[in-house]
VOVOMI-986548 format. One record per atom (N, C-alpha, C, O, CB): residue in one letter; x, y, z; residue number from 1; atom name. Coordinates in Angstrom, 2 decimals. Glycine has a CB too. Layout:
! VOVOMI-986548
("A",(X,Y,Z),NUM,"CA") ...
//
This chain:
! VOVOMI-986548
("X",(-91.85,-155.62,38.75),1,"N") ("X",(-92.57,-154.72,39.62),1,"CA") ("X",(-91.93,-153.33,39.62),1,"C") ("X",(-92.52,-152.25,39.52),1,"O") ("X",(-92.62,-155.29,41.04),1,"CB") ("X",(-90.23,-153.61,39.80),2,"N") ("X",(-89.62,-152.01,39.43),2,"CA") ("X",(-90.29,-151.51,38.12),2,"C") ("X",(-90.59,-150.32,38.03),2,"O") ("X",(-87.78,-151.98,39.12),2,"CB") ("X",(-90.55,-152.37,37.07),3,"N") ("X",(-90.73,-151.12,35.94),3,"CA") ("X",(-91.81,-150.94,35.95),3,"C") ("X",(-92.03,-149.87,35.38),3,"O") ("X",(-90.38,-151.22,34.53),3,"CB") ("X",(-93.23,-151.68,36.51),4,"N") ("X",(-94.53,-150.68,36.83),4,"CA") ("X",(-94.44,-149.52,37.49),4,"C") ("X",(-94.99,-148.50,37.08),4,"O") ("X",(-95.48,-151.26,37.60),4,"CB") ("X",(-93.45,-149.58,38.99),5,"N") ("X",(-93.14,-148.69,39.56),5,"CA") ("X",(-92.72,-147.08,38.42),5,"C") ("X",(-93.17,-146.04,37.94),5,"O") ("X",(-92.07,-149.40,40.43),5,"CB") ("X",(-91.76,-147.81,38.52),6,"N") ("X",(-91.14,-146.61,36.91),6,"CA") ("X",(-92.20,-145.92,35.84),6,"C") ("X",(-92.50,-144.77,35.53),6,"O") ("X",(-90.13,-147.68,35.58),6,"CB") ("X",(-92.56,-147.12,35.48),7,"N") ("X",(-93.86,-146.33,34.35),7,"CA") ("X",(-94.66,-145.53,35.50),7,"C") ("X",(-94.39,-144.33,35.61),7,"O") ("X",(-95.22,-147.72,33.33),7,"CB") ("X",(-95.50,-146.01,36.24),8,"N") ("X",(-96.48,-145.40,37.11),8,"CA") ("X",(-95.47,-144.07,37.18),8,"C") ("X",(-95.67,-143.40,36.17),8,"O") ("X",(-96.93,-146.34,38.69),8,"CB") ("X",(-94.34,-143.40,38.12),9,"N") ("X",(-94.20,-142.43,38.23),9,"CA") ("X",(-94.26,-141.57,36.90),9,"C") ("X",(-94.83,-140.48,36.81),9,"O") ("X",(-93.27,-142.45,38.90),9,"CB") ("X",(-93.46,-142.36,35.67),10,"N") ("X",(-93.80,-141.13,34.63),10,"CA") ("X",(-94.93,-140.55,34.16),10,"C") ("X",(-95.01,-139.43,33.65),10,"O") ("X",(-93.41,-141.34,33.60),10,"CB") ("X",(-96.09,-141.56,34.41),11,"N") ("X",(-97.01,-141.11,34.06),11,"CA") ("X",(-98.07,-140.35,34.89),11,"C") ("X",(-99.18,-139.95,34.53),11,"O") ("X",(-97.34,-141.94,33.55),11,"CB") ("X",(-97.38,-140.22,36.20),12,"N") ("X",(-98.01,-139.20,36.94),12,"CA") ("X",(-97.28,-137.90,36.93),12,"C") ("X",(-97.82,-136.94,37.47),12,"O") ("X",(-98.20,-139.63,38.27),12,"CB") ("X",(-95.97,-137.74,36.31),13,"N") ("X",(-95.23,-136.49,35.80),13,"CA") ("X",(-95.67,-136.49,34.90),13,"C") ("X",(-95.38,-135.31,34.74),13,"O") ("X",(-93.91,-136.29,35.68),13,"CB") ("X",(-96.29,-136.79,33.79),14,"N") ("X",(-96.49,-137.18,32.36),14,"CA") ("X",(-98.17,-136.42,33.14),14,"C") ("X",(-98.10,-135.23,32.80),14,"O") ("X",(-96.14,-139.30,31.59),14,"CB") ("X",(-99.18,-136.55,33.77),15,"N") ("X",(-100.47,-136.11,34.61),15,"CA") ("X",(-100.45,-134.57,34.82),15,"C") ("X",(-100.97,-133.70,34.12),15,"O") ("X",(-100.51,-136.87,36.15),15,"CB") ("X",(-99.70,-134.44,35.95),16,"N") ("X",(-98.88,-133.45,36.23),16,"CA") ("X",(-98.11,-132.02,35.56),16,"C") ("X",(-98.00,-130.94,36.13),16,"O") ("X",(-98.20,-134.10,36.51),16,"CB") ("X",(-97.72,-132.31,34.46),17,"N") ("X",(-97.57,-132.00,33.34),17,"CA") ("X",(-98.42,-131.08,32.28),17,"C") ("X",(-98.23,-129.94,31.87),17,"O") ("X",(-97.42,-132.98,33.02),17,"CB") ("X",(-99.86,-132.43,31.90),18,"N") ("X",(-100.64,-131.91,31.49),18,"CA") ("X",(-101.71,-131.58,31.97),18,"C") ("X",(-102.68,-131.41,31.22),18,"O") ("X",(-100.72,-132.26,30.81),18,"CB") ("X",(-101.79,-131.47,32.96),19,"N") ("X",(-102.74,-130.92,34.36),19,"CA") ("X",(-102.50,-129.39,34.68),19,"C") ("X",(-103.32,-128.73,35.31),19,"O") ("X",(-102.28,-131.82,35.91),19,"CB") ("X",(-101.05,-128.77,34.12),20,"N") ("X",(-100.65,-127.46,34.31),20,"CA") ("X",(-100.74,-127.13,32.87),20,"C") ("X",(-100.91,-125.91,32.73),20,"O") ("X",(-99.23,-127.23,35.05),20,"CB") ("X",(-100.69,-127.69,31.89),21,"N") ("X",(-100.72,-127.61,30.67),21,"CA") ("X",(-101.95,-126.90,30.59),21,"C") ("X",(-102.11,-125.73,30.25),21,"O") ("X",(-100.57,-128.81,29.99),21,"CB") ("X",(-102.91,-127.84,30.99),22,"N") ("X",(-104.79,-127.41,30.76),22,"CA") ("X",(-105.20,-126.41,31.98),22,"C") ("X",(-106.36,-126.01,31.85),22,"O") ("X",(-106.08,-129.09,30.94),22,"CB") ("X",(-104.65,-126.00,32.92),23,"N") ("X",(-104.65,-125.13,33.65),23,"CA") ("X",(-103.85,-123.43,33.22),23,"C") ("X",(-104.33,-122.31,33.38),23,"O") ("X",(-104.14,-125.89,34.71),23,"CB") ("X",(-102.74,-123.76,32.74),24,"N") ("X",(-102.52,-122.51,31.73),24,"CA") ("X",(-103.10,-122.24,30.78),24,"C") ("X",(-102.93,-121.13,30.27),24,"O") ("X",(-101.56,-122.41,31.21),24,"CB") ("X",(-103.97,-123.14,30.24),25,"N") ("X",(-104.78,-123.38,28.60),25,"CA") ("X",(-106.06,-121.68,29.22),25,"C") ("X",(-106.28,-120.52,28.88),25,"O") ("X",(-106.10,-125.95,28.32),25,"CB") ("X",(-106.48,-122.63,30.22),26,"N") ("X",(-107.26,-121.99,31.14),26,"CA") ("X",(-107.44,-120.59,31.48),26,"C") ("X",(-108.41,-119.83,31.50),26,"O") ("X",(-106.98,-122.44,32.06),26,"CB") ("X",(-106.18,-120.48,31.74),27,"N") ("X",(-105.86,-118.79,32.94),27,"CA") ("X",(-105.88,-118.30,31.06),27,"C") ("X",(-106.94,-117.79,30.69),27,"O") ("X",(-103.48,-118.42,34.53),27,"CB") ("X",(-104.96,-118.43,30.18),28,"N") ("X",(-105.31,-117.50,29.23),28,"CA") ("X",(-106.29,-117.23,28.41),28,"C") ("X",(-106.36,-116.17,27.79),28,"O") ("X",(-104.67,-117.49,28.66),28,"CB") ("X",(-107.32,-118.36,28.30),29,"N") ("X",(-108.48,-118.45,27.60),29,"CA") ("X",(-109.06,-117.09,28.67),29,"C") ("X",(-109.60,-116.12,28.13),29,"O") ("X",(-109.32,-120.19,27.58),29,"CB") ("X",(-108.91,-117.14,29.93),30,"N") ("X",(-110.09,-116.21,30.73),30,"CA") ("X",(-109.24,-114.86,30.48),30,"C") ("X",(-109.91,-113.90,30.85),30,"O") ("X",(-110.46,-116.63,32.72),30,"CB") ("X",(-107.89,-114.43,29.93),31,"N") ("X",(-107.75,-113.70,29.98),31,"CA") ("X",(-107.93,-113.27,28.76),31,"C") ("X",(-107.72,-112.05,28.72),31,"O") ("X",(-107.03,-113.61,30.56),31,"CB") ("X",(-108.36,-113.88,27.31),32,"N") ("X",(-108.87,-113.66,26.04),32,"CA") ("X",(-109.75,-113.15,26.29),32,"C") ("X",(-109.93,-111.98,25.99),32,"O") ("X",(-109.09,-114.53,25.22),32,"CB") ("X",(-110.55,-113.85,26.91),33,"N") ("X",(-111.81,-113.60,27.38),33,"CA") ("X",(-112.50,-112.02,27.64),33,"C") ("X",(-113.41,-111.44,27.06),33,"O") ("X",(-111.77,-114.32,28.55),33,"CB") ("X",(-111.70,-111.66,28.69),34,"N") ("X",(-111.90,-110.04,29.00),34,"CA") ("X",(-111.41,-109.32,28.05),34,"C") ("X",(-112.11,-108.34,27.78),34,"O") ("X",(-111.27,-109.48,30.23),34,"CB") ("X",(-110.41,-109.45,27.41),35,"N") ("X",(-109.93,-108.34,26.51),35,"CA") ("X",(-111.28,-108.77,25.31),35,"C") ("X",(-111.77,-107.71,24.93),35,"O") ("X",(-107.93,-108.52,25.89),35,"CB") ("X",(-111.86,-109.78,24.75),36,"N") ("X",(-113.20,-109.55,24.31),36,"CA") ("X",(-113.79,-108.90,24.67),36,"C") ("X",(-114.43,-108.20,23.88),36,"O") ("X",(-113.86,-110.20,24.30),36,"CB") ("X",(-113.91,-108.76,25.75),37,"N") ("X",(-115.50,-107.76,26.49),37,"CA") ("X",(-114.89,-106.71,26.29),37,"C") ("X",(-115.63,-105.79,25.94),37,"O") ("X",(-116.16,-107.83,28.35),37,"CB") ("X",(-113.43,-106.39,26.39),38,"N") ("X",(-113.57,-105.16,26.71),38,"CA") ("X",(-113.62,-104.46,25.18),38,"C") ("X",(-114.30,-103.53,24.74),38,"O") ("X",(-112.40,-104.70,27.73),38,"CB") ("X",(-112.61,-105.29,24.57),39,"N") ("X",(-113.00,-104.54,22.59),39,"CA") ("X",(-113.75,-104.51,22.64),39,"C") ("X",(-114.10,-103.43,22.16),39,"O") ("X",(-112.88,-105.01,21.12),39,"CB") ("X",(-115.34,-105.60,23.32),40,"N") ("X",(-116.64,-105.10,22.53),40,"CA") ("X",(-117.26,-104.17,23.06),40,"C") ("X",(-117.98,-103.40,22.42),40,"O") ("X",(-117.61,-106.00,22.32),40,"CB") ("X",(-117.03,-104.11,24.65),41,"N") ("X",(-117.87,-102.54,25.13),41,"CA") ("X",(-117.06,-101.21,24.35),41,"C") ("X",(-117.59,-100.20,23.88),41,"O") ("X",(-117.70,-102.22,27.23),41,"CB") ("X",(-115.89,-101.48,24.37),42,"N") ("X",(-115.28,-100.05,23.33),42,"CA") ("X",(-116.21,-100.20,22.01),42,"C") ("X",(-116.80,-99.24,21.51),42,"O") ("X",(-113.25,-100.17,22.73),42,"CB") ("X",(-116.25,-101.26,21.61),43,"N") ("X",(-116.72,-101.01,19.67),43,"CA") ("X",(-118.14,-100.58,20.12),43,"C") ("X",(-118.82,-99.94,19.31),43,"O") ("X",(-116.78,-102.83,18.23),43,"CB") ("X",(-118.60,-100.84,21.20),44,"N") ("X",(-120.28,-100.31,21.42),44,"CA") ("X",(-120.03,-98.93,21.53),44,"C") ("X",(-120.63,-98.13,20.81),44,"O") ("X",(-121.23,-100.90,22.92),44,"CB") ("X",(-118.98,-98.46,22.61),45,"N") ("X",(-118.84,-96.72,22.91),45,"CA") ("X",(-118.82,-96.58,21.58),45,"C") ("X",(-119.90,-96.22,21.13),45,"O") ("X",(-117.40,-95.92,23.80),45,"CB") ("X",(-117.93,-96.75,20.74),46,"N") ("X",(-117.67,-96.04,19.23),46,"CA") ("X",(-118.75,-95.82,18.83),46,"C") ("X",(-119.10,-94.64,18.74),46,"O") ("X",(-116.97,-96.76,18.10),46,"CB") ("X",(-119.57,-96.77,18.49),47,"N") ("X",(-120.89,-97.15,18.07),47,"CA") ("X",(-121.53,-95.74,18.52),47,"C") ("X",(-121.38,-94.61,18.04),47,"O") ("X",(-121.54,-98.63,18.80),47,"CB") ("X",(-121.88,-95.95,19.03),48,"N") ("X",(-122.32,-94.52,20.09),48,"CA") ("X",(-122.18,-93.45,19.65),48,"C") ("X",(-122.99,-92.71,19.09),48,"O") ("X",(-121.61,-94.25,21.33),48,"CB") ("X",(-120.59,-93.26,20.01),49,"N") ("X",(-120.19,-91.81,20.01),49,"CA") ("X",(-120.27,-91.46,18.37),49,"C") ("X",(-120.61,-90.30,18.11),49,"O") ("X",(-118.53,-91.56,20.73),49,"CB") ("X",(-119.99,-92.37,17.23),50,"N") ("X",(-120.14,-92.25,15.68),50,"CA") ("X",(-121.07,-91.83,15.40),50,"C") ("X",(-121.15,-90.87,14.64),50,"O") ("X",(-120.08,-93.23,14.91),50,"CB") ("X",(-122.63,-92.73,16.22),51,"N") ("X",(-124.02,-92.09,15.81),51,"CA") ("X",(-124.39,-90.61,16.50),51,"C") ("X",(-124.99,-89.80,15.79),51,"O") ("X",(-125.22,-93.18,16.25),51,"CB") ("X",(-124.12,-90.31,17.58),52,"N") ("X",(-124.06,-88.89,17.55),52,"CA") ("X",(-123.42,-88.50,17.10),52,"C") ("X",(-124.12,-87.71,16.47),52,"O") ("X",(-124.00,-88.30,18.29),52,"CB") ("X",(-121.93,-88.21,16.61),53,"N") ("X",(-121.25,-87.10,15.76),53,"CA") ("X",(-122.10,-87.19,14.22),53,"C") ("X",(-122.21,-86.23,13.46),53,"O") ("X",(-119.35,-87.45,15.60),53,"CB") ("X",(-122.54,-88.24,14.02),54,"N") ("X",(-123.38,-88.46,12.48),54,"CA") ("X",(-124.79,-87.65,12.99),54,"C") ("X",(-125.00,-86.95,12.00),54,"O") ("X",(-123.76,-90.53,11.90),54,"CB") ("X",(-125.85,-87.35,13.95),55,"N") ("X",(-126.81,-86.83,14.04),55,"CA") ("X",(-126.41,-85.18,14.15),55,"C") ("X",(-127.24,-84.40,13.68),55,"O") ("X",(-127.52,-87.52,15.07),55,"CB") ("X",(-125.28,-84.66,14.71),56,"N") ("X",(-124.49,-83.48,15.46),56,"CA") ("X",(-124.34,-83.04,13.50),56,"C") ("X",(-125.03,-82.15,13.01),56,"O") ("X",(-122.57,-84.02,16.84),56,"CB") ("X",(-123.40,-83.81,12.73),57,"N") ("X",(-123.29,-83.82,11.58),57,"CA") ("X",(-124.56,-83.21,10.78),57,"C") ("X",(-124.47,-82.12,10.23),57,"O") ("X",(-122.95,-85.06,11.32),57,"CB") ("X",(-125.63,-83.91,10.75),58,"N") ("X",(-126.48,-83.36,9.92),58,"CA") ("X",(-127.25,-82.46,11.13),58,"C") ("X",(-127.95,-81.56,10.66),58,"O") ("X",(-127.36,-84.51,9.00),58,"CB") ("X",(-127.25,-82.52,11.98),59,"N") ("X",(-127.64,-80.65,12.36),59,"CA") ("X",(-126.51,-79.74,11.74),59,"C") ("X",(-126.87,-78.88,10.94),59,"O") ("X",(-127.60,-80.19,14.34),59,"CB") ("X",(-125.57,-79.83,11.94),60,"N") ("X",(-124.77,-78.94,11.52),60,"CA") ("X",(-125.45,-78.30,10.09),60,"C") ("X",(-126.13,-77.31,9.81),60,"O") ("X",(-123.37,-79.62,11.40),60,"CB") ("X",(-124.86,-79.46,9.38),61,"N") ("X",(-125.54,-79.38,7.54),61,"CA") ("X",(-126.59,-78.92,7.59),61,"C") ("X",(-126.62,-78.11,6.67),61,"O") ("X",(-125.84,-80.72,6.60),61,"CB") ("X",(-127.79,-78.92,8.23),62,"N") ("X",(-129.23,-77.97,7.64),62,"CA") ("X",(-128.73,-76.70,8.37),62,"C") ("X",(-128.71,-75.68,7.68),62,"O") ("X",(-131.17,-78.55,8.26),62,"CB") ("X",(-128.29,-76.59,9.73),63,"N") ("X",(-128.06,-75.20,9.85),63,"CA") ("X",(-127.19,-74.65,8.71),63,"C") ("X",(-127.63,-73.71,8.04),63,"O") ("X",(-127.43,-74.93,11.16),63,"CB") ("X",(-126.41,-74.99,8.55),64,"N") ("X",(-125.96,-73.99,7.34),64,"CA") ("X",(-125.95,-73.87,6.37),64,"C") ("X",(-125.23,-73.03,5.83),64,"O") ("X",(-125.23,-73.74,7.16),64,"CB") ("X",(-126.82,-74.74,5.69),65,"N") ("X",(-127.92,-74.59,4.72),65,"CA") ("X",(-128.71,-73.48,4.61),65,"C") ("X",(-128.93,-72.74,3.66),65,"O") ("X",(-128.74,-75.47,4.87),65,"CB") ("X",(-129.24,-73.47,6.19),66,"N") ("X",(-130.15,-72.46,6.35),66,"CA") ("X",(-129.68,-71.20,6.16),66,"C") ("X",(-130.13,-70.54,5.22),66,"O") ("X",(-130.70,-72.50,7.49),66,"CB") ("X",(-128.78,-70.70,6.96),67,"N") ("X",(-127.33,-70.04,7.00),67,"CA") ("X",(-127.33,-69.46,5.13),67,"C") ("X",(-127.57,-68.36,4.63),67,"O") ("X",(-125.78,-71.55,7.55),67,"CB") ("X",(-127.07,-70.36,4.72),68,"N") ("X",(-126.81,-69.85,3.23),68,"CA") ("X",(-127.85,-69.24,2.22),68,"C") ("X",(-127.74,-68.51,1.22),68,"O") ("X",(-126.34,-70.94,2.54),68,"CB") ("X",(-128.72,-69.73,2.77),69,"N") ("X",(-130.00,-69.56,1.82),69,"CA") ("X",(-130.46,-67.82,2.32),69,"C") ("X",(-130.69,-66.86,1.58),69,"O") ("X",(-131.49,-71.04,2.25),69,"CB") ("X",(-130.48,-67.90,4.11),70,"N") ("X",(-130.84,-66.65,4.06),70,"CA") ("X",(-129.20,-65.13,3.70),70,"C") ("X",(-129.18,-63.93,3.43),70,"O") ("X",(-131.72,-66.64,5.75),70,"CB") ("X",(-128.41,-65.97,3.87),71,"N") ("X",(-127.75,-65.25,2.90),71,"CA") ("X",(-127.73,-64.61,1.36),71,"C") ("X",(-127.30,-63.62,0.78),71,"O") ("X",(-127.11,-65.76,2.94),71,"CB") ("X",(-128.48,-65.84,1.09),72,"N") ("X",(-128.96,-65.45,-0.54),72,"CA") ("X",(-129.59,-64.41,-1.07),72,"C") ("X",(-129.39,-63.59,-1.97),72,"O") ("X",(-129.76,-66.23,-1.02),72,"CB") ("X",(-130.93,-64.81,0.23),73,"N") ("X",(-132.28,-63.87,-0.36),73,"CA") ("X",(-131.68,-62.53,0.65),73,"C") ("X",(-132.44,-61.57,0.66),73,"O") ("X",(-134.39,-64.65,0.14),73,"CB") ("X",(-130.26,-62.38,1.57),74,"N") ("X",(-130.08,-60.72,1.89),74,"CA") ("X",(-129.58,-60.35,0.59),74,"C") ("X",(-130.25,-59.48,0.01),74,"O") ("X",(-128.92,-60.20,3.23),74,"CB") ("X",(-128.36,-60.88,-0.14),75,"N") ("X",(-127.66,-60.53,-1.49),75,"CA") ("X",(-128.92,-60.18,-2.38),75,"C") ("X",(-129.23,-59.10,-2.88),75,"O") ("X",(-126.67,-61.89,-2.18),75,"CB") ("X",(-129.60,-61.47,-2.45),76,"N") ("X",(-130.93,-60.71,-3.17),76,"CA") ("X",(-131.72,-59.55,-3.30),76,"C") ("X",(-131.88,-58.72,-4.19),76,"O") ("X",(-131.69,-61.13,-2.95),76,"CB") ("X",(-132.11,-59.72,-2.30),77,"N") ("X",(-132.77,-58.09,-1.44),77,"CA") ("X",(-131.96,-56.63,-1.93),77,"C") ("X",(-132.45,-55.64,-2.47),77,"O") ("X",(-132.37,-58.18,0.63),77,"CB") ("X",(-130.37,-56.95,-1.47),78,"N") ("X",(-129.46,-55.82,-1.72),78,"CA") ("X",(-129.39,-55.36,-3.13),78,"C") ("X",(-129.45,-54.16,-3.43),78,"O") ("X",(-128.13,-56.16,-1.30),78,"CB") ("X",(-129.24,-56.36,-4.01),79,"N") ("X",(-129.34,-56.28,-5.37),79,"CA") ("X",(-130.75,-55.62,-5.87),79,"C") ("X",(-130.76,-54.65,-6.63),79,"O") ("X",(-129.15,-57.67,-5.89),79,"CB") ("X",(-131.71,-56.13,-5.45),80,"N") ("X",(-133.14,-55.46,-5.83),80,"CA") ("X",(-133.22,-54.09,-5.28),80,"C") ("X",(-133.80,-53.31,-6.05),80,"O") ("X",(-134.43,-56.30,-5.24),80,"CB") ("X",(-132.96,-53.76,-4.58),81,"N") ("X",(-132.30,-52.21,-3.70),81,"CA") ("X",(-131.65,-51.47,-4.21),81,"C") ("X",(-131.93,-50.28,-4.35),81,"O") ("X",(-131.45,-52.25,-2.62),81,"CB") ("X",(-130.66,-52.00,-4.57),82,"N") ("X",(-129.27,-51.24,-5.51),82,"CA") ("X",(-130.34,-51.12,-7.18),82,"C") ("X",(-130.42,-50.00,-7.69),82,"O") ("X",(-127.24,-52.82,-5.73),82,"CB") ("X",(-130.97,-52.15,-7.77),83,"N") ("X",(-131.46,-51.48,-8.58),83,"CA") ("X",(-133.05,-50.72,-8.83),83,"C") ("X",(-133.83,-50.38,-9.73),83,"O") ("X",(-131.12,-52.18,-9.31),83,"CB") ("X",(-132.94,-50.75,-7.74),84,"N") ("X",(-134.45,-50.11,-7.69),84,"CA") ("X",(-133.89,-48.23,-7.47),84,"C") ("X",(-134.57,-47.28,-7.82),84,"O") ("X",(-135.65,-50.97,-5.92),84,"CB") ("X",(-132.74,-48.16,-6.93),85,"N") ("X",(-131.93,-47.71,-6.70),85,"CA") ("X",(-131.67,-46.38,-8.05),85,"C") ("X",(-131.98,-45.19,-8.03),85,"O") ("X",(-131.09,-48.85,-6.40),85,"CB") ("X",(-131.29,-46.83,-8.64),86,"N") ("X",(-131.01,-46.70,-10.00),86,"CA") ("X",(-131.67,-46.00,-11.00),86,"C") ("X",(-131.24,-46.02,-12.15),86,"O") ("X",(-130.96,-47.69,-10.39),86,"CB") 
//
């Protein structure tokens, strides 16, 4: 009867045990957890903020496209001037 006694307690330290075991399993799974959400609401901001600097980007690029071209046709102009000039 002592060594049921005996077993029985170890195996309620042996319970006990892994009862805090799966309870720490726990607390850090939920704390994986949030640092997920939170990488993924950041990778969404990125997301975001990438596709506007990429739309900001190609405004930029046709404006100064534009920019260049009418630069062209002033050089142009000046040149047809200078030799009309002449």
């Amino acid at each position: 009867m002592e060594e049921l006694k005996t077993r029985n307690e170890e195996l309620e330290r042996e319970l006990i045990k892994s009862l805090q075991r799966e309870e720490n399993i726990k607390t850090e799974l939920q704390r994986l957890r949030e640092r997920v959400r939170v990488a993924e609401e950041a990778e969404e901001r990125l997301c975001s903020q990438l596709g506007d600097l990429e739309a900001e980007t190609v405004d930029q690029a046709h404006a100064y496209r534009a920019h260049l071209v009418a630069l062209m046709d002033q050089l142009e102009a000046a040149h047809k001037f200078i030799e009309s000039a002449s």
